[in-house]
N, C-alpha and C positions, 0 to 999 in steps of 0.2 A: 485379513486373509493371509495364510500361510503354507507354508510345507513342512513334514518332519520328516528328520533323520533320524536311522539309530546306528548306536555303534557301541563299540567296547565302554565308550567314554563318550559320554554325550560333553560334557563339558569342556573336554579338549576339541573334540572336533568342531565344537559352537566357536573357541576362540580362533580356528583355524580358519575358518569360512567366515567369520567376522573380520581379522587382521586381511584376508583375500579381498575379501569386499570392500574393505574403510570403514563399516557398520562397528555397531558394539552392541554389547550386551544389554538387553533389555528389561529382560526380567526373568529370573529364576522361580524353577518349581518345585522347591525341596532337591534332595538329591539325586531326582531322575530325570530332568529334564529344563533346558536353557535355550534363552528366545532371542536372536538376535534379527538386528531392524537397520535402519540408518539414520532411527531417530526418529523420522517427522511424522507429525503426525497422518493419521491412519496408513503408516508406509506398510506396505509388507514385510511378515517377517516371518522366521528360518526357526521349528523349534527341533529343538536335538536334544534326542531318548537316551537315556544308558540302558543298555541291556546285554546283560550277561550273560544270553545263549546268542549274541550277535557271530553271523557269519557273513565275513564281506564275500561277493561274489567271485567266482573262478575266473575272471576274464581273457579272456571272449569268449572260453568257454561257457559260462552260464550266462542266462536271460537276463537281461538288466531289470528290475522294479523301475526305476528312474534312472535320471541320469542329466546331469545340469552340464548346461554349454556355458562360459565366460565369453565374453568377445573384449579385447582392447585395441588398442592402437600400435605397440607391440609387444610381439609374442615373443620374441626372446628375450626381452626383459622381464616378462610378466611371467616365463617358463622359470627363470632366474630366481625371481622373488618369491614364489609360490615352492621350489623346492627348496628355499632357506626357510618357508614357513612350515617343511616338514610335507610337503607331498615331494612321492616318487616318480619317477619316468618309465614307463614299460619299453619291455623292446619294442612290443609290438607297437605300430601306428600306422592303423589304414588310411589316417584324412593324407596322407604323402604330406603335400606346401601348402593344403587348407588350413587342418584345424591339428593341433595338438592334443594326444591324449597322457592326462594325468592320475595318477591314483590320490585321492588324498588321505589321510593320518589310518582312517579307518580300513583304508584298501579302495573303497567305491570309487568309480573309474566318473571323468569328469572331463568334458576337453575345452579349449582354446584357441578363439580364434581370431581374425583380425573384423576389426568394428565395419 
């Protein structure tokens, strides 16, 4: 059981969410599409589309399709290590001291918060 992403680069954004999560690569599908897991068996896993008319959303202005929460133990480290993996930080942030919102590689907004 799984979810897909799409993005500009399904391949970069698979190793983004992969190195975010500790998971790794699982298995590829030709050049459009890559499945990251955390390995065990029958774990869940993440597969990520390349598609070349990809539009990440306006946010907050546009409707989100999805939108994944993290939770850790902490958020400013985990805000830290997550924008050396190449997500950015919006101005905007409605969670205030709850949760963190991030954009990652492909723009799609994604937040953080504590476990």
């Amino acid at each position: 059981m799984g979810a897909g992403f799409w993005a500009h680069d399904g391949k970069a954004l698979a190793d983004f969410y992969a190195a975010a999560l500790g998971w790794q690569v699982t298995r590829t599908f030709g050049d459009t599409a890559v499945m990251i897991s955390d390995g065990s068996e029958g774990a869940t896993g993440y597969v990520f589309y390349t598609a070349k008319d990809f539009r990440a959303p306006d946010w907050p202005k546009d409707e989100l399709v999805f939108h994944v929460d993290l939770s850790c133990d902490d958020i400013a480290a985990t805000e830290q290590r997550l924008l050396s993996l190449g997500a950015t930080k919006p101005e905007h942030q409605p969670g205030g001291d709850r949760w963190t919102v991030l954009l990652d590689p492909s723009g799609q907004p994604f937040c953080i918060s504590a476990s």
